[in-house]
C-alpha positions, 0 to 999 in steps of 0.5 A: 433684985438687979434694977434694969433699965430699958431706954427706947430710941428717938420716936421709939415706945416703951411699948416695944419693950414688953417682949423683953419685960415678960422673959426678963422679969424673973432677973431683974426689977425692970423700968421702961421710962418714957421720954418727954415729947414720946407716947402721951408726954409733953415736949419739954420746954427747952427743946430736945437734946441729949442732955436734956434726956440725960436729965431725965434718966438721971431724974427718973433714977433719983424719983425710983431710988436706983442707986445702981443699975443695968442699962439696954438702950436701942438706937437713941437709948444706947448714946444716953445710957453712955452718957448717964454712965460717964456722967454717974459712973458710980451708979450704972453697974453695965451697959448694953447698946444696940444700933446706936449711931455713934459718928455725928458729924453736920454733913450725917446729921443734915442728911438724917433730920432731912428724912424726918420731915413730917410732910414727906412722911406721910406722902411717901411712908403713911404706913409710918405715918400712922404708926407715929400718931398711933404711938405718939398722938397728934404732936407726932408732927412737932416731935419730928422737928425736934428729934432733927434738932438734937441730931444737928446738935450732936452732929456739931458737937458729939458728946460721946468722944473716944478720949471719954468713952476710954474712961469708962470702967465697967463692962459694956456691949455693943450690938449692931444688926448686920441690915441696920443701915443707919449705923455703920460697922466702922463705928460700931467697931471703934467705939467698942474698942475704945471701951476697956472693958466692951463686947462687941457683937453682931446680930444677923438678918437684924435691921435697926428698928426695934419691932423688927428685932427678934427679942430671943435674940437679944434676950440670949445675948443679955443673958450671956453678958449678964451670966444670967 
């Protein structure tokens, strides 16, 4: 059977992909790896960044014998499943994204790491707050930080560049909800088109979390990309 692999965003869960895992289990051997500083994981030593999640996929694949793979990645999980895929080409058969933020420039990525301030956070959004520990435990506050650090990273220095991403040969989507108001149309748009062989597709009334994200829509959207 077809090996999938489920890639959460930045302060995501594996968790919120047990929707998915239920409908798409007769398809495919599904694996939802956690990222390190997530759930009940530590922090890595060297920080947060997207190399370093990289390495871990890369990791999780080797530890898991996947030598091909399909890849969804929400947000956070879309940008690395690209980058694993231009880093093993050989081993990624497809790649499917949705609310990836693709244009990190410094002046986006100060603006987005200023609203992950824990302190702020739970004066302003305790809701969200409580949801933070729940999923992550009491380093939620140090995660924040962290994930801040790789946006200010990416924002100097994107990995992700049309002159790369026109490599790629292998069949890829692009998914944004049409309420996601983090990541913008226009960048969406281009980098689909820098792909040769990408899809592009909208999702209406879907804003960028993944709990808010209706999984039949998204499943029906695999299952058309998939032929499944």
């Amino acid at each position: 059977m077809k090996n999938l692999i489920l890639l959460h965003g930045a302060l995501g869960h594996s968790d919120l992909f047990a929707p998915y895992k239920d409908i798409l289990s007769p398809y495919f051997n599904i694996h939802t790896p956690l990222f390190s500083g997530h759930g009940q994981t530590s922090l890595p030593e060297g920080g947060i960044t997207m190399e370093q999640y990289t390495l871990e996929l890369a990791a999780y694949c080797d530890r898991e014998e996947l030598q091909e793979v399909h890849l969804f990645g929400h947000s956070m999980g879309g940008y690395m499943a690209l980058c694993y895929a231009l880093q093993q080409p050989d081993r990624v058969k497809s790649v499917m994204t949705l609310g990836t933020k693709f244009n990190w420039t410094e002046e986006q990525a100060t603006k987005e790491s200023k609203m992950l301030d824990p302190e702020t956070i739970l004066a302003k959004i305790p809701k969200y707050a409580a949801q933070l520990e729940a999923q992550h435990g009491a380093q939620w506050k140090q995660l924040l930080p962290e994930i801040a650090g790789m946006m200010i990273a990416l924002g100097k220095k994107p990995i992700l560049q049309s002159e790369n991403l026109s490599t790629l040969s292998l069949p890829v989507q692009i998914m944004l909800g049409d309420k996601d108001n983090m990541v913008s149309l226009e960048e969406s748009t281009q980098v689909y088109r820098s792909i040769p062989e990408a899809r592009f597709a909208v999702l209406p009334d879907t804003k960028h979390p993944m709990d808010r994200v209706r999984p039949q829509l998204v499943v029906d959207l695999m299952k058309d990309f998939w032929g499944l």
